[in-house]
N, C-alpha and C positions, 0 to 999 in steps of 0.2 A: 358792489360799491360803485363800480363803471356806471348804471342807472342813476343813482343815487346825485353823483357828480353833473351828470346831463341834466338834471330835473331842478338840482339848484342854479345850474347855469340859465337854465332855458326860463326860471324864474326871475331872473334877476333880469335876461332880457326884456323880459315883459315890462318891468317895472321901466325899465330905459324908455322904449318904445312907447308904451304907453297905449295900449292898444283899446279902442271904443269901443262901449256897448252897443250889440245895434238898438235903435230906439223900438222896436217891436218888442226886446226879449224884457223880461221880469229882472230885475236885480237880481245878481250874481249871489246864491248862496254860500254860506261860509264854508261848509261842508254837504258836498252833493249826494242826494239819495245813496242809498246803497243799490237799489231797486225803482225800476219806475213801474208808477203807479197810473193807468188812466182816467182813474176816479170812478164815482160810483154810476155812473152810468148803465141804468136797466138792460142796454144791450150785451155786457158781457155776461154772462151767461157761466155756469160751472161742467165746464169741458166744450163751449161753444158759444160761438157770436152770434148775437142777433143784427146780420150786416141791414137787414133791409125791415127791420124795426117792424114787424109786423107780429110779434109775440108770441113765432110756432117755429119751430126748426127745419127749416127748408131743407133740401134735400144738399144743394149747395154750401152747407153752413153747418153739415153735418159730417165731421171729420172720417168719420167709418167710413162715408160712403162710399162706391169708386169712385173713380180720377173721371172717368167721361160723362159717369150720370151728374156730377154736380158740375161739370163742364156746362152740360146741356141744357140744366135747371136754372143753372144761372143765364146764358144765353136768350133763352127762351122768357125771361123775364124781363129784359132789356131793350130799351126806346133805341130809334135811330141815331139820338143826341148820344146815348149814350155811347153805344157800337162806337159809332167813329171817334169818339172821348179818345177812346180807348189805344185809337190805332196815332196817338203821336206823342211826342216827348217836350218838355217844359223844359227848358234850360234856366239850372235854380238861378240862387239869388247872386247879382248884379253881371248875369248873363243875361237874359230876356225877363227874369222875374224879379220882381221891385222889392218886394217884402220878405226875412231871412224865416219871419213865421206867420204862420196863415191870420189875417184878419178880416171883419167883418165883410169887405169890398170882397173879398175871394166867393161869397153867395151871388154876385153879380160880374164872374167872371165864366169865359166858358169852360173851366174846370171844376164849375159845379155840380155838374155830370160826372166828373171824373174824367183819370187821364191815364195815359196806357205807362209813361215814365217818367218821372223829374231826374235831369241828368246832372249831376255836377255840383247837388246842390250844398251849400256851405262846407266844399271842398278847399276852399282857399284862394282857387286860382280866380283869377278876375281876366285878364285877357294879356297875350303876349305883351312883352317886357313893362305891365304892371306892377305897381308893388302888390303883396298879396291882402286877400281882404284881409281888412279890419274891425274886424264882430268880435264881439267875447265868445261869442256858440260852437268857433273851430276848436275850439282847446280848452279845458283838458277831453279828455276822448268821452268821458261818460258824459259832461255839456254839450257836447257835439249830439253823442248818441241821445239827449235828451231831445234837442233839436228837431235831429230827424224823426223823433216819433210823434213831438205834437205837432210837427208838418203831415205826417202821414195819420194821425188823428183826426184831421179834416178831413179825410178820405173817406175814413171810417165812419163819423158822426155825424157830417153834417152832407153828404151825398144820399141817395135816396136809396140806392142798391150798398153802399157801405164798399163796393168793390176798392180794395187798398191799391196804390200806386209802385211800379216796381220802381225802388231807387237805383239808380245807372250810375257810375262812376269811371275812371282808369284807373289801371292797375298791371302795367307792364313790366315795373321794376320796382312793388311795393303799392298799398293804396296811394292813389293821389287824395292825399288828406293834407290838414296843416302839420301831421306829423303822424309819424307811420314807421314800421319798419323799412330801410331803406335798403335793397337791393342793388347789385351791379343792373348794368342794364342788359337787354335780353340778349343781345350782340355778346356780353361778357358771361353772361349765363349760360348762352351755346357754350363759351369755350371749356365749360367742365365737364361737360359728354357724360354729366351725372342723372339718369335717371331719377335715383331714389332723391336727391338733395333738390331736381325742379320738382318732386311730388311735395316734399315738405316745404318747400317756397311756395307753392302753391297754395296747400293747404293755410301758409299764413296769412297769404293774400287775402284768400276766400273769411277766413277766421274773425281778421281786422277786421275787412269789409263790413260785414256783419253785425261785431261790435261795433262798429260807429255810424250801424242805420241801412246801410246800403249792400241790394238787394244781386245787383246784379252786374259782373265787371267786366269793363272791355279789352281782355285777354284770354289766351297766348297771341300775340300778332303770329300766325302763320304763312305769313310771306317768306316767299326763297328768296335772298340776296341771289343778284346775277352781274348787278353792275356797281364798279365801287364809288363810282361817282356818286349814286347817288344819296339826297341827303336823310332819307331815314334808313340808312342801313346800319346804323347804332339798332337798329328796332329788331332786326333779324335776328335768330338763331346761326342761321349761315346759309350755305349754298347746297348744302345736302338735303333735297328732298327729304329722304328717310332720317336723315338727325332730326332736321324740325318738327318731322311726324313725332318719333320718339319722343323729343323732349316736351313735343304739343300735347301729347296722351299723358305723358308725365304730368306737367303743371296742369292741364286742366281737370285733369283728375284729382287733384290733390287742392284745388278749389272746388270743388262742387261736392266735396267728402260732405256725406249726409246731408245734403243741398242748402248747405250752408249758403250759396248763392247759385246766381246762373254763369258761368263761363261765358262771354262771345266773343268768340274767336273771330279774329279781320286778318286781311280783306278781300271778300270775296268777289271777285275770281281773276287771276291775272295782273296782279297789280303793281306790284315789283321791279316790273323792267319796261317801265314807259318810255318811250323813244328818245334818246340822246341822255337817261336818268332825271328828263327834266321834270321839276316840281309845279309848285303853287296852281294857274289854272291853267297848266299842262297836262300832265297826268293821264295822257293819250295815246292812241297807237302805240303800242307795246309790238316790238318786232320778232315776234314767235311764231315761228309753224304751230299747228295742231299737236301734233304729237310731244314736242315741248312744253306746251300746256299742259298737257295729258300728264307727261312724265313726271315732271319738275313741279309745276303749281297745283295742280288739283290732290294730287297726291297728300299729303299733309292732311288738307280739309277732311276726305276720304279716310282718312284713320283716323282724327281725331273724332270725326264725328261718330265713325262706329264703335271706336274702342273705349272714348270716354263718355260720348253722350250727353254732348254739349248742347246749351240750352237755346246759346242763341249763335249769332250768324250777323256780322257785318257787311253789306253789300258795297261795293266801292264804287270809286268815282269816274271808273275808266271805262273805257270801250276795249272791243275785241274783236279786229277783223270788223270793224266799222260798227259795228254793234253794242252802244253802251248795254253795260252788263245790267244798270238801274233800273232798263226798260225791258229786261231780254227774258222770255216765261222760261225761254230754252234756259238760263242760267240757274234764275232765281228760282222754278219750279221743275223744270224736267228733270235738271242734273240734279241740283241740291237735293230737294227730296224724293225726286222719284230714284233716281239713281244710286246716292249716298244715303240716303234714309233719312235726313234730316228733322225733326220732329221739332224744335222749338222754335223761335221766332226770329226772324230776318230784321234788323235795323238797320237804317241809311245811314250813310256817311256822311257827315254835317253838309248840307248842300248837294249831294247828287241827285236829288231828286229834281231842284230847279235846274239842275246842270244839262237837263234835258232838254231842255228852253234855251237856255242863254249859253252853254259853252257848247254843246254837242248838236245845238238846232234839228232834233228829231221831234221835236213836241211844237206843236201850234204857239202854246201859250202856257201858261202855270197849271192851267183847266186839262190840258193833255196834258204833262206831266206828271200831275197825279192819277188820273187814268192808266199812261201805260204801265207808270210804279206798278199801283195796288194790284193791276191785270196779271204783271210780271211775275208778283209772288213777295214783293213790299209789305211788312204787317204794319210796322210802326216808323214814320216818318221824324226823325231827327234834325234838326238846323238850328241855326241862330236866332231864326224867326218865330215872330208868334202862334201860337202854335193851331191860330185862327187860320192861317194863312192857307194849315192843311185840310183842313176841319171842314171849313167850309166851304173849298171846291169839292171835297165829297160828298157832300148833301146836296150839294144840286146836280151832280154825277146822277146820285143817286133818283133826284125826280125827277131827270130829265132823263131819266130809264137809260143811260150808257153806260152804268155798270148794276149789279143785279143787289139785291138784299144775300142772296144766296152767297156772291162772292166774299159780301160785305160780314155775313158771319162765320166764313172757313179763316176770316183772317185774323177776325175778335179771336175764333179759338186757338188759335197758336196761342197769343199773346195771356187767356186765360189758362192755357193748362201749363205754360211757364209758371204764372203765379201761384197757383197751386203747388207744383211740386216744390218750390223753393218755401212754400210753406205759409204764403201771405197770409191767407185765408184761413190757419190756424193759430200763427204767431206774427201779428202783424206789427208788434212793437218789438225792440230790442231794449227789454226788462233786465237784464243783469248788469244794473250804469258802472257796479264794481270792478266786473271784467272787464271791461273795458279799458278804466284806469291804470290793471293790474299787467294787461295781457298788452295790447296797443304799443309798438316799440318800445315793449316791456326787455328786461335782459335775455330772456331762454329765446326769442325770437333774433335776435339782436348777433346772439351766436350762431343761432344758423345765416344770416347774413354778412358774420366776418368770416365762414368757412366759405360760402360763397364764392367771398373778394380773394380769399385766398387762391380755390380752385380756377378761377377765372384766371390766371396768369399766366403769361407763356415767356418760357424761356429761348428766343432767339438766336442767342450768340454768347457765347461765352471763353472767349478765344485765350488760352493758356488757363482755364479754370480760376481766371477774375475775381469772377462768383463764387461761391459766396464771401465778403467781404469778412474780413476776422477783426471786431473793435480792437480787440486788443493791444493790435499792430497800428492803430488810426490815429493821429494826435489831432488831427482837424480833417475836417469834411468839406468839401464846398458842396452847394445844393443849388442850383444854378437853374433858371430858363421860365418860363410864362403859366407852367404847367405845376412847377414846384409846389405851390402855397395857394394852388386854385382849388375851390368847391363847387362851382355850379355845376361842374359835371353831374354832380348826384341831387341837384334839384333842378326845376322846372316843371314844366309839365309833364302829364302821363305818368308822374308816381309823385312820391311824399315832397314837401315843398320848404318845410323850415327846422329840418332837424341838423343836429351837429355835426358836421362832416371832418373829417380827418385828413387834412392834406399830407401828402408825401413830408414837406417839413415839418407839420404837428408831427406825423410817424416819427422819424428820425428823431427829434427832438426830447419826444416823451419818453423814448426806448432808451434811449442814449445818454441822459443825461448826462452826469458829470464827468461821463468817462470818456469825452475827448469833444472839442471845440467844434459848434458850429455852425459856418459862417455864410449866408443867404444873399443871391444877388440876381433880381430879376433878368438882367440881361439884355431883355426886349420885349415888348409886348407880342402875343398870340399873332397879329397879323399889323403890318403896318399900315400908313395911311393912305395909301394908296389900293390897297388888294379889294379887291382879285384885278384887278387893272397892271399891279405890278408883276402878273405872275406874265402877264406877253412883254409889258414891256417895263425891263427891269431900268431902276434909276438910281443915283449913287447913294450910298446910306447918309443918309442927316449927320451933322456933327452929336444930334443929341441920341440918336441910334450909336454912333461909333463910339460915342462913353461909356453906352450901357453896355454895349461887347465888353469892351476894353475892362469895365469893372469885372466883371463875371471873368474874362481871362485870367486878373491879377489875384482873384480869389481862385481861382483854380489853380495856379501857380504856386501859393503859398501852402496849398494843403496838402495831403497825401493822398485824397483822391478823389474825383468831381464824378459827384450825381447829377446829371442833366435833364430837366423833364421838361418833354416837350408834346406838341401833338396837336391838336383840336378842343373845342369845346362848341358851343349851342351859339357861336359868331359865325364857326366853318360849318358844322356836322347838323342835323336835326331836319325836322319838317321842315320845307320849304330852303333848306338850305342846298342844296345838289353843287356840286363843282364841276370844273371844268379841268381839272389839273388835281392829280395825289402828291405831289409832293408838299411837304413841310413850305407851309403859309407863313409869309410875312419874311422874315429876318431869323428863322429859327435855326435852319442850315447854319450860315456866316455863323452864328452863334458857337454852334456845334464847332463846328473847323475852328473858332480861334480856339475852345478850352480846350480840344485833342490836340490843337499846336505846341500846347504848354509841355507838353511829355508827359503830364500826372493822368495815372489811369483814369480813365473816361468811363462810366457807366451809363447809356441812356434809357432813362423811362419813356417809356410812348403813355399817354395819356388821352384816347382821342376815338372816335364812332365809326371810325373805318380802314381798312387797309391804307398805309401810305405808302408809294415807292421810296421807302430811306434806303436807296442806293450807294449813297456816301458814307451813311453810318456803318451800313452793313462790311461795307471794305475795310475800315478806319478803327472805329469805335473797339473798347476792349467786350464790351459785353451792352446786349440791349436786350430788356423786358418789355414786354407787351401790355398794358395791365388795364387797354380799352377802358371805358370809363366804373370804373369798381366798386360804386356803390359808396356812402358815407361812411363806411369802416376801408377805405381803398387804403388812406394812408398806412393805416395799421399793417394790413399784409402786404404794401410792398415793401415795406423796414422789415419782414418777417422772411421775406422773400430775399431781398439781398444781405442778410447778417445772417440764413442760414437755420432759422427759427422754422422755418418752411421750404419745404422741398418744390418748385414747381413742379406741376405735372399738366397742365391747360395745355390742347392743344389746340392746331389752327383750325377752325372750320370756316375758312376762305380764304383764297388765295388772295396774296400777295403779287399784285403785276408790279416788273422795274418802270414802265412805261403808261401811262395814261394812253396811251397811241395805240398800245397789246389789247382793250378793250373794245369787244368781250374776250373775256380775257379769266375765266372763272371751272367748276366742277360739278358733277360730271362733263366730258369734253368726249367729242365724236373722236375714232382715231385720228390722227396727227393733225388735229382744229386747232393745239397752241402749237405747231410748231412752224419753221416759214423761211424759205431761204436758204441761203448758202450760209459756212461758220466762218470764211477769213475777211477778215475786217481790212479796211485799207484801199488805197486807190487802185493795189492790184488784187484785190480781194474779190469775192461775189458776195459779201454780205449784204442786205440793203435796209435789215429792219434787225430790231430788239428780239431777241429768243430766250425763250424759258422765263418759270418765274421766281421772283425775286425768295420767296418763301412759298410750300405749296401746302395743298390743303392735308389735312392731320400732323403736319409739322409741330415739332417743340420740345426741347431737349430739358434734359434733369440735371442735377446733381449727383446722379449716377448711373445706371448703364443696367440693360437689360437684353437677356437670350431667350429666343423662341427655339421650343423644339419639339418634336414629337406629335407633325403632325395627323389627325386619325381622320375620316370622311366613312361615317356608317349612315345609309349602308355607302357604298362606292356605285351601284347604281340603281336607280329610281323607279319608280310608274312618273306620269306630267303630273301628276294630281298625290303625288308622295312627298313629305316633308324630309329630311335631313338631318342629322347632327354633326358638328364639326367643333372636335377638340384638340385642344395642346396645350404646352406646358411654356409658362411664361417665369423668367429667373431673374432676383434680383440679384446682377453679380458683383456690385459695386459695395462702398462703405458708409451708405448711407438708407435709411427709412425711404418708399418715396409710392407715385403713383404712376403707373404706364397705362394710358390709353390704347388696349387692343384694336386692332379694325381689322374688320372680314369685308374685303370687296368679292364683289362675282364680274367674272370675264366670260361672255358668252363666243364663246370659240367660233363656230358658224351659224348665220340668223338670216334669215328672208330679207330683211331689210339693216341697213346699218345702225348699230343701238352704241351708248356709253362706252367708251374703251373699259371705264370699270365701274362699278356702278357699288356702294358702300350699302351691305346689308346684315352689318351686324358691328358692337362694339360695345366696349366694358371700361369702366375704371376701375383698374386693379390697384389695392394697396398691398405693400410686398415688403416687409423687413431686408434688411442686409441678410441677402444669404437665401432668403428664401423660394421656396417654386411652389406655384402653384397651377394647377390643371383650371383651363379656365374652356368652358360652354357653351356654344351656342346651335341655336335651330335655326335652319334658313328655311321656309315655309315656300312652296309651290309660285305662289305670284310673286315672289321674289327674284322667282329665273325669268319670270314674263317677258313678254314685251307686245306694242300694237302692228301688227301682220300690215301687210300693204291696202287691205279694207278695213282698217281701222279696229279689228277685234283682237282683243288680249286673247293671248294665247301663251300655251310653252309649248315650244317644238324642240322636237329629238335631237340630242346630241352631245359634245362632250360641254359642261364649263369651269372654267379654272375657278380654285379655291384660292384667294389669295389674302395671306395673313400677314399684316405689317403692322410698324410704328407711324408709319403716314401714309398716303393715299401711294408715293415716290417710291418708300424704302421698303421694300417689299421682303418678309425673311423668309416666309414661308407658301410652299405652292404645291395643290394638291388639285385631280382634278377629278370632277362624281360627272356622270353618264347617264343621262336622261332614254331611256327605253322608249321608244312607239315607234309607230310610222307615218305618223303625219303631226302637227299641231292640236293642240286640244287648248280649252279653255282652262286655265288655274282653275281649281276647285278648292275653296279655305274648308272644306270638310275636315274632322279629326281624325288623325290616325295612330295609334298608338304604335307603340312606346310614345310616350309625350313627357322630356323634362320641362320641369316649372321651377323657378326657384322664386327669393322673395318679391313681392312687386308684380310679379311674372301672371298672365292669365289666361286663361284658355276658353273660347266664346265657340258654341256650336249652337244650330239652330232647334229649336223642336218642335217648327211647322206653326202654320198660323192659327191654328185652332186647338195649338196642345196644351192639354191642364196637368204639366207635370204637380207628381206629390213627391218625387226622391232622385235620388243618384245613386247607383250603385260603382264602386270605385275599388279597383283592385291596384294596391299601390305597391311600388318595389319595397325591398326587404329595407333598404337603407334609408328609406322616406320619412322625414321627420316632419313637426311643427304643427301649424294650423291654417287652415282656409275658409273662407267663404263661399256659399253658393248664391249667386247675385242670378235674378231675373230680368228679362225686362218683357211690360207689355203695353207697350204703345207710348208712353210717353215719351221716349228720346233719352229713358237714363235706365240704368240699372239699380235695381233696388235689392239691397240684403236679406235674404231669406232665414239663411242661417249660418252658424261658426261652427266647425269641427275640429275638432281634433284630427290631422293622420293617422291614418294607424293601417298596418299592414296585417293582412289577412289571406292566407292561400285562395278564399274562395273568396275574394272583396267583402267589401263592407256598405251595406246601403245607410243612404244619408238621409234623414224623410224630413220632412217638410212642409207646410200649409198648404195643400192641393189650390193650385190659382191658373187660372191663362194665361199663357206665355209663349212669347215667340222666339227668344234665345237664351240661354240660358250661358251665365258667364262662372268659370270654378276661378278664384282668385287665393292664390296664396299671401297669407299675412304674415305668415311665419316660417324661418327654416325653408325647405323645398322637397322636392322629390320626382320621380317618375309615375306617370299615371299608365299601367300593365296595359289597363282595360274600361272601358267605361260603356255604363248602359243608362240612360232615363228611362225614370218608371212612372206609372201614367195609372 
């Protein structure tokens, strides 16, 4: 019924709004296909396209074929015009391109040839603080998805080779559509340290996309927050390397399910912690060692690329060590693909490619800029610009012999064997207009994005057990501050842009009905008129600021107890937004202090895209929720969250500094890097600066209470090249349902060089009844204990390191410690070694050499191994592909698994179901 409700509201909007047709589309039918049709067109063909209209089935056009011979066929077919078509991106309509669908003028445009992307197109968005377009073709999702196909029907019909265009989109907290399933955003995402919940956000991501045309989405952001200044750290997972890998393998796996689209993962390389957090045409000199790099940022990429097999690759806008990375082969080709394997295609970051010219002056002129791009390992060029601009200084690159033909078609083929695997080439329309309608922030999607906003919460403080609020005891509410009745946190850009969002007061309101009064009062707005100028230099409040305190006191005064929300939104937090100061903007404090004066218990919401120092609150305040910005069902779970309806269980994955001054100020940290100074304060003290932080990283307390015990380390000690198990027993001992986030950090006892005091390589979200214990799993794998030796080689070297198993990064319960055997350093080795548990999700990648035609696996499983799995190949293209489903099944002498005998260079076992241990394992050939 909840849809049903949306779909007449969102109707009646329309009627209000009145929103225009664009003048290219056909009148709006009454009732939209069920299916779209291309028409009868002699090129489609039964079971194959005739893309290049010459009446024989090309080898390229021939869905059997392999992946490289119709790479090649197609290639080898192709003019220079076209090649370079290919290597740049259209920015759709009323971004760079005029028209919402293709018309006559488009034969005398230079994407007659074809084009490598249309990004954006009849997405909605139009440009920063516009209103959003106004076409009938955004809405509803099957006119959209018709849209984009008879856009991508000019690809098909009226180019000469038929080669279809990849459609490009965002999609970091839901599609950026005119409407979408809308997600927390990925900062609120990180805080549910849920694997399986980013695969199915994922997978809806990828899902939507797809329904509504578009091919290929620019997500997970796998940047590590490091500084909280800065302003897209809404965008981050957090500051843990290995959570953002995890959660990046997660979501981008769970988009790319049956290459429903291409994943591209941003921003490659080093991008995160630009010097001072500064934004816009900053975004330079990032102040990291090597090995910081090594540790902390590349890391992420490096698994996401090997473990999900991601299609594409954003290159970013910054330099490294004086070296923009837009120009650098070392980034864009040595590491990327020669190192990490990368296999699909590299896109710029709107502008970095002139940014070689004009903000980083390594390039002569626009003519060496795209030189040293394409040189670099650049396939497809993206900007605001025409997409002439790239076009055609590589045609004369190219005859004035400064870069090769040869270069010119290793960069076409990335960009064609993406299109292939994602399916262009055999389904180049998106023909079911009904799923679309049915499925597109339909309800079953809609639920996993209020579990989400749920999961995403964290519980702070809760001082005398505040929380959870009991209505029954409530006769009036106050709901007080800038944040209460705010929505745009869950729109804008980078995800869905005009769907219904649920403020804290909608929650409260809807839930609460007539069972106790309640009474709404701004307070203040978000930031006053003066900020960020008033944050050095403070000025007295307006008389028309000290009414709106003073109301919101008087309403807190009268009630039984004041909800407060306060925090950030897309004025303070977001691209191009960076601070210079975390505490609470504007007038929002003062705010805070007068309704905690009133005596009536105080609850604060945080609502906002980054850590703040709320120093005050934290002393003061009866209880304060986290709840980052949480997506268009945010209201809902946090009325669920303070009445009790939901347990929190989010924890922190970034620290909280008291001090803007303590930055850097974040996780992992060398030994004692946060700590500084003396402890006594005062004229006769030695203290001289701020110590500790305000909240630390895996922080965040429940509604009830849990014991670690029992813990095991098999074996207790290793080969450098042995994997690990490390279990124990986690107790709900409280009276209430809830979720504990485990974490497993490693402490390297003695090391060549100084590494992480603890470094987070492992963790679960366990749900646990009242009363209940559960034995909870993990494997810490060889390059896990790593680290880079003083010549820069990974290695594990011998000796002892602590197991440490806690509720946060701080509260450590349990410590155990396994013993590394050899006599000198050795390289990790990700080789398999059994025993090996997997459970669901879980997978297990081993190589079988570059020229092996496995036909089976033979698999000897433990006695208690249930479910089912997958055996996923990959060979060469950069993903894994399903071979076959089994059933487990246990066998004294194993069980072989057979298979389509193919080339393959790794072969991946994926459990879909249940779990188990794998005894023994052999490929048969």
């Amino acid at each position: 019924m909840r849809n049903l409700r949306i779909t007449k509201r969102f109707a009646a909007g329309l009627a209000v709004v009145g929103l225009a047709c664009c003048t290219e589309s056909p009148a709006c039918a009454s009732e939209p296909a069920e299916r779209y049709d291309p028409g009868n067109n002699p090129i489609y063909r039964k079971g194959w396209i005739d893309f290049n209209k010459n009446g024989r089935k090309d080898v390229y056009e021939d869905p059997e074929a392999a992946l490289d011979d119709r790479i090649e066929d197609l290639l080898s077919q192709m003019t220079i015009e076209e090649k370079t078509c290919q290597l740049v991106t259209l920015y759709g309509y009323k971004r760079v391109l005029q028209d919402s669908l293709p018309t006559p003028g488009w034969k005398n445009q230079l994407w007659k040839d074809g084009l490598g992307a249309i990004d954006e197109h009849l997405n909605g968005f139009v440009q920063w603080g516009k209103p959003l377009l106004d076409c009938d073709l955004v809405w509803p999702a099957s006119r959209h998805a018709w849209a984009i196909n008879e856009t991508q029907r000019f690809f098909v019909e009226e180019t000469r080779l038929g080669i279809p265009v990849d459609m490009t989109n965002e999609g970091i907290r839901g599609v950026e559509a005119y409407r979408a399933t809308n997600f927390p955003s990925q900062l609120g995402m990180g805080h549910t340290w849920n694997r399986e919940l980013l695969r199915k956000t994922g997978r809806i991501v990828g899902r939507e996309a797809r329904l509504l045309g578009y091919t290929n989405i620019y997500a997970p952001v796998l940047d590590v927050g490091r500084d909280q200044r800065w302003g897209r750290y809404e965008e981050v997972f957090g500051e843990s390397p290995y959570l953002v890998a995890e959660l990046g393998v997660a979501m981008a796996s769970g988009m790319q399910t049956d290459y429903q689209v291409a994943s591209t993962a941003k921003h490659f390389a080093a991008y995160s912690n630009n010097k001072g957090a500064r934004e816009g045409m900053s975004r330079v000199d990032p102040q990291m060692p090597p090995r910081e790099v090594e540790n902390i940022h590349l890391m992420p990429f490096r698994e996401v690329i090997r473990r999900a097999g991601i299609l594409g690759v954003m290159s970013s806008y910054n330099d490294y060590d004086g070296v923009p990375i837009q120009g650098s082969r070392y980034w864009l080709t040595e590491r990327l693909r020669g190192e990490m394997g990368f296999r699909g295609y590299v896109v710029s970051d709107s502008g970095s490619v002139e940014y070689l010219h004009n903000k980083h002056h390594t390039a002569v002129n626009q003519l060496d800029a795209v030189r040293q791009s394409i040189e670099a390992g650049l396939n497809v060029r993206c900007n605001f610009w025409h997409p002439e601009t790239y076009v055609m200084p590589l045609r004369q690159l190219l005859r004035e012999g400064l870069i090769t033909e040869e270069l010119l078609d290793s960069r076409v083929r990335d960009v064609l064997r993406v299109k292939f695997l994602v399916g262009l080439f055999d389904r180049p329309y998106q023909t079911d207009l009904a799923a679309a309608d049915r499925e597109v922030d339909g309800p079953e999607h809609n639920e996993v994005a209020l579990q989400a906003s749920r999961e995403s919460i964290v519980l702070l403080k809760n001082e005398n057990s505040t929380l959870p609020l009991d209505a029954r005891k409530i006769r009036r509410i106050a709901v007080l501050g800038p944040n209460a009745d705010a929505r745009g946190f869950a729109l804008g850009h980078y995800g869905p842009l005009a769907v219904e969002v649920t403020s804290v007061l909608d929650g409260l309101k809807r839930n609460l009905g007539a069972r106790c009064e309640i009474v709404y009062e701004k307070g203040c707005e978000l930031v006053d008129a003066a900020w960020p100028l008033s944050e050095i230099f403070r000025e007295e409040m307006t008389p028309e600021e000290k009414a709106g305190i003073r109301r919101a006191a008087e309403a807190a005064s009268e009630s039984d107890v004041a909800v407060v929300v306060l925090g950030g939104g897309s004025r303070t937090c977001g691209e191009n937004c960076s601070r210079s100061s975390l505490d609470l903007p504007g007038r929002q404090e003062e705010l805070l202090r007068a309704v905690e004066a009133t005596g009536k218990p105080t609850v604060l919401v945080m609502i906002n895209g980054r850590p703040n120092s709320i120093n005050w609150a934290d002393a003061h305040v009866d209880a304060i929720v986290e709840a980052w910005y949480p997506g268009a069902h945010g209201g809902q779970a946090v009325y669920e969250v303070l009445f009790g309806e939901y347990n929190p269980g989010g924890k922190l994955t970034v620290t909280f500094p008291r001090h803007v001054g303590q930055i850097p100020f974040n996780f992992p940290y060398k030994p004692a890097a946060n700590t500084d100074g003396g402890l006594t304060p005062g004229p006769g003290g030695n203290q001289t600066r701020i110590n500790g932080a305000l909240y630390d990283f895996g922080y965040g307390l429940s509604y009830t209470t849990f014991e670690y015990a029992d813990l095991r380390i098999e074996p207790q000690t290793i080969r450098q090249d042995e994997p690990f198990r490390v279990s124990f027993d986690v107790t709900n001992t409280g009276q209430r349902d809830g979720d504990e986030v485990v974490q497993l950090y490693i402490h390297d006892v003695l090391s060549s060089v100084t590494t992480y005091e603890k470094n987070l390589r492992g963790f679960d979200r366990v749900h646990l009844k009242a009363g209940e214990t559960r034995r909870v799993t993990m494997q810490v794998r060889p390059q896990d204990l790593s680290l880079l030796n003083e010549r820069m080689e990974r290695v594990v070297e011998p000796g002892d390191f602590d197991v440490l198993i806690g509720a946060s990064s701080t509260d450590i319960r349990l410590k155990a410690t396994v013993t590394v055997d050899g006599e000198g350093p050795v390289a990790p080795k990700e080789e398999i070694r059994c025993p090996y548990a997997l459970d669901k999700g879980g997978s297990l990648i081993l190589p079988t050499g570059g020229d092996g035609r496995p036909e089976g696996v033979e698999i000897r499983w433990s006695k208690d191994s249930e479910g089912t799995f997958e055996v996923q190949l990959m060979s060469g293209g950069g993903q894994f592909l399903t071979v076959g489903s089994y059933p487990i099944r246990f066998s004294r002498s194993g069980t072989l698994y057979r298979f389509r005998r193919t080339n393959a260079s790794e072969m991946r076992i994926l459990i879909t179901e249940g779990g188990g241990r794998i005894e023994a394992l052999r490929v048969t050939e």
